[in-house]
N, C-alpha and C positions, 0 to 999 in steps of 0.2 A: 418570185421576188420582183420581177421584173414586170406583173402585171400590176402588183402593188403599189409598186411605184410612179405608173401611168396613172392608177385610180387616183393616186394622194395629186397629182400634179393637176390631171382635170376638175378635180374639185377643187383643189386651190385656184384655180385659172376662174371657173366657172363662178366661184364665190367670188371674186376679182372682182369682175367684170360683172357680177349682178350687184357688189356694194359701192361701185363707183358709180352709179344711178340714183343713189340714195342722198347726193349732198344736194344740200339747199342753197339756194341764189339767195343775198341780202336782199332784203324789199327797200328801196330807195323812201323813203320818206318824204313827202311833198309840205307844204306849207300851205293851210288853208286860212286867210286872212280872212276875216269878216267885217265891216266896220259898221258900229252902231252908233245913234246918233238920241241923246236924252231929248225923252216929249218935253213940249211946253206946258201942256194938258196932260195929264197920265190918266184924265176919265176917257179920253177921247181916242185913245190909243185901242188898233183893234189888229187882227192876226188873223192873214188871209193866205191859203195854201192851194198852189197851184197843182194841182192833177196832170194837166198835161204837159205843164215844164218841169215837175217834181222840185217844187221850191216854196218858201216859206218867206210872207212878207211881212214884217210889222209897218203898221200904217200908224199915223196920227191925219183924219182928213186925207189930204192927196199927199204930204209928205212921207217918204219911203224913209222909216229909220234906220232898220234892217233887211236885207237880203238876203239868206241862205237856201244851199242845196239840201234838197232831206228827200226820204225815201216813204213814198204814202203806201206802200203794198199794191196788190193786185186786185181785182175781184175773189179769184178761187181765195187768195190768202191774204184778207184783208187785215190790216193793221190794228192792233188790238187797242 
């Protein structure tokens, strides 16, 4: 009776202490602002993405409408 009652108590203990590893942290959510700016020209508007700063420009000429971060993949796992 008395071995039974170690086993039930280890297990309980053990099941404890391996389900209190299992809770999840909230993910803070951040605020990604973008700001776009209407062409004057919409034929002249053109969409240039930087590889090595992994970012995305909308141009009209030199004026920058848009800004954003984006993800172009790798070589081995190029972006479809």
């Amino acid at each position: 009776m008395r071995i039974i009652f170690r086993l039930c108590f280890l297990t309980a203990l053990a099941a404890f202490a391996l389900l209190t590893s299992c809770s999840t942290t909230p993910k803070s959510a951040t605020i990604y602002h973008v700001v776009a700016h209407k062409p004057h020209e919409p034929s002249k508007v053109r969409v240039a993405v930087s590889l090595s700063k992994q970012n995305v420009y909308v141009m009209e000429g030199d004026r920058c409408l848009m800004a954003a971060a984006t993800s172009v993949g790798m070589n081995i796992h190029p972006t479809p």
